[in-house]
C-alpha positions in Angstrom: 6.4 -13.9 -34.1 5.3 -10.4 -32.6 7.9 -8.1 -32.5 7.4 -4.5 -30.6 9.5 -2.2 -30.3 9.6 0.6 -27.7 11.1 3.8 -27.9 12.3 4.7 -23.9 9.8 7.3 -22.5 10.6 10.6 -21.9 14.0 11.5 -20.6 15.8 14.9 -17.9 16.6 16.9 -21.4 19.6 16.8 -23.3 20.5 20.4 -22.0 20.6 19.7 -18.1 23.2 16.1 -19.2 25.9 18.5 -21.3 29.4 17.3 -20.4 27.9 14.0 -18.9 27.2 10.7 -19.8 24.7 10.3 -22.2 23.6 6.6 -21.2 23.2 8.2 -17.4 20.4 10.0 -18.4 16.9 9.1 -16.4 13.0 9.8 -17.0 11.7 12.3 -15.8 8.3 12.3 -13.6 6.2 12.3 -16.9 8.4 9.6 -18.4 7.8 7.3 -15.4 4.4 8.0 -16.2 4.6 6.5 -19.4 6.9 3.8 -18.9 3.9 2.7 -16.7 1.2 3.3 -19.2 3.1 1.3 -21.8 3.9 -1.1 -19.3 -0.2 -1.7 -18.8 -0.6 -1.3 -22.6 1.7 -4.4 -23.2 0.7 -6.4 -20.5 -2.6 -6.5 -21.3 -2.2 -7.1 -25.4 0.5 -9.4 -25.2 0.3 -10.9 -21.5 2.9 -13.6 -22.3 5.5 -11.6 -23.3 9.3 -14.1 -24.0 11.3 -12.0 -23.7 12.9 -7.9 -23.2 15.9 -6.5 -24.5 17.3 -2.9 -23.3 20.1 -0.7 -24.3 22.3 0.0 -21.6 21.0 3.5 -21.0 19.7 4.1 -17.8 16.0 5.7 -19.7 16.0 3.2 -21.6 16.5 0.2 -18.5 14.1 2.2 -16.4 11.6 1.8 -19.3 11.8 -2.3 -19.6 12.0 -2.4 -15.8 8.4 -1.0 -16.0 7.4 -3.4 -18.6 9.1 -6.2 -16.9 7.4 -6.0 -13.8 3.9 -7.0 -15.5 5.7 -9.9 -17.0 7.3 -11.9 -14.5 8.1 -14.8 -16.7 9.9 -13.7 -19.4 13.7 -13.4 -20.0 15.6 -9.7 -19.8 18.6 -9.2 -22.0 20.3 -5.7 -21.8 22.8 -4.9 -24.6 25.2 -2.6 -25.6 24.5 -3.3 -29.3 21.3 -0.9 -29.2 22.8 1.6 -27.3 21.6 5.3 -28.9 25.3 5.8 -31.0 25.0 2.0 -32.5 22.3 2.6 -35.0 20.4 -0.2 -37.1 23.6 -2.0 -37.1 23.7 -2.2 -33.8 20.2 -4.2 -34.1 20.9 -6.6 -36.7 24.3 -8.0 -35.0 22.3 -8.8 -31.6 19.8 -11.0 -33.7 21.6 -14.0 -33.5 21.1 -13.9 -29.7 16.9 -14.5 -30.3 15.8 -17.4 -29.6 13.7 -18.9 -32.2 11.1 -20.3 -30.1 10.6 -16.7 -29.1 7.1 -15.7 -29.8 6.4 -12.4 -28.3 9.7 -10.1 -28.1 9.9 -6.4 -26.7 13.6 -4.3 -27.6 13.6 -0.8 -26.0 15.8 1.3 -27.6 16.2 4.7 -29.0 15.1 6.9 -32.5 16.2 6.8 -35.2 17.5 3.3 -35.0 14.1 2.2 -34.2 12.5 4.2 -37.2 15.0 2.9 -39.1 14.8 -1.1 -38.6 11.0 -0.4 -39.1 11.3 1.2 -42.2 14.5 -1.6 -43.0 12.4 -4.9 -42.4 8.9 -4.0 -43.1 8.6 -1.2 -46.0 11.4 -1.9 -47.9 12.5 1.0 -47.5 9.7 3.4 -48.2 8.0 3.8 -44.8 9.1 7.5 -43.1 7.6 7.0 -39.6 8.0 9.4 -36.7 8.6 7.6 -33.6 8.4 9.6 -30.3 9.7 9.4 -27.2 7.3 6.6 -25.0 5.9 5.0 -28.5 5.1 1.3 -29.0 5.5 -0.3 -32.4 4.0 -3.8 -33.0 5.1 -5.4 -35.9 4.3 -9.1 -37.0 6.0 -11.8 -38.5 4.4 -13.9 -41.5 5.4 -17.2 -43.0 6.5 -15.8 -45.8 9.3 -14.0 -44.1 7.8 -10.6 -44.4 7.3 -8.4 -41.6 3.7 -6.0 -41.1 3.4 -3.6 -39.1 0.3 -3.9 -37.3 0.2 -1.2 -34.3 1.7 2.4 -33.9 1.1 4.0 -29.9 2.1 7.3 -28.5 1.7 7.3 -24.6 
């Protein structure tokens, strides 16, 4: 199983959203760009893709929407359990709802959490990676129940 993770793509800043909601938040012009660029970057690596799972917030929907529209087959879950405030916890509870016949998943989501279940399933702990806004991390699944990562993008 192929497991990538997407952080959304750059967001209006934090500043201009002060006393609003937080999940209302969209891309800006430069984060459309990237939501396109990973959109292409996915599509082309992994052209089957089974499935996309999206927080609720709206960056973060806007960024799968991209990626969804070069993968017209797959299935497109959106969940509040990866939502920015839920954390690595908020990951783990939503895996009962993959499928196992799942080959090639994308979850958009948000840092640290992402950083985190990176760090969580595939270096035990030890791995301190820097996700940024717009990044792709691939990560494979072995037989041995051990996950690698394999790929690390900034767009």
């Amino acid at each position: 199983m192929r497991l990538i993770l997407v952080r959304h793509a750059k967001a209006e800043s934090r500043d201009k959203w002060v006393n609003k909601d937080d999940l209302k938040r969209p891309l800006t012009k430069k984060g459309i760009k990237q939501a396109k660029q990973i959109a292409k970057f996915i599509k082309k690596k992994y052209p089957n893709v089974d499935a996309i799972v999206s927080s609720l917030a709206i960056r973060a929907c806007d960024t799968a929407k991209f990626i969804a529209k070069k993968q017209p087959h797959c299935t497109f879950l959106l969940t509040p359990n990866i939502n920015p405030e839920e954390g690595i916890e908020g990951f783990l509870r939503d895996k009962d709802r993959l499928e196992e016949s799942w080959q090639t998943l994308v979850i958009v989501g948000h840092n640290p959490s992402i950083s985190e279940l990176v760090r969580f399933i595939s270096a035990k702990g030890t791995l301190n990676l820097r996700v940024g806004k717009g990044c792709v991390v691939e990560l494979e699944h072995d037989n041995d129940d051990n996950w690698m990562l394999v790929g690390l993008n900034n767009f």
